[in-house]
C-alpha positions, 0 to 999 in steps of 0.5 A: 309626148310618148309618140314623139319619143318613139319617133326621135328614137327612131332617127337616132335623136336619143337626148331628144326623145329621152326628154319626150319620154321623161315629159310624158312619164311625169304627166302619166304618172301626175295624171293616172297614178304610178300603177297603170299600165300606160306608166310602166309603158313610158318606163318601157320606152324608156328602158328601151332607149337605155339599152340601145345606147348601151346602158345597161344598168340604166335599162334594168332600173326602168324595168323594174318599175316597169313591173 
């Protein structure tokens, strides 16, 4: 799921790959629990999106529980 967030990402196909990324947060975080690290990885990514799109306050959120 995460790899094709980042792909959709990269062709500009922000919603899309949001809800990849979303999708594979919830199994990470279902599957392995909040605190690994492949968990702060998806709010990474996510993070990443918000700040491409301008979204500033939504990037800072996503850092934070990256950490």
């Amino acid at each position: 799921m995460c790899s094709i967030g980042i792909v959709l990402n990269e062709m500009a196909k922000h919603e899309k790959a949001l809800d990849s990324y979303n999708k594979s947060l919830e199994i990470r975080i279902r599957v392995l629990g909040h605190e690994h690290p492949l968990v702060a990885d998806s709010f990474y990514n996510i993070a990443s999106l918000h700040r491409k799109q301008g979204q500033h306050d939504l990037e800072a959120g996503c850092f934070r529980n990256a950490w």
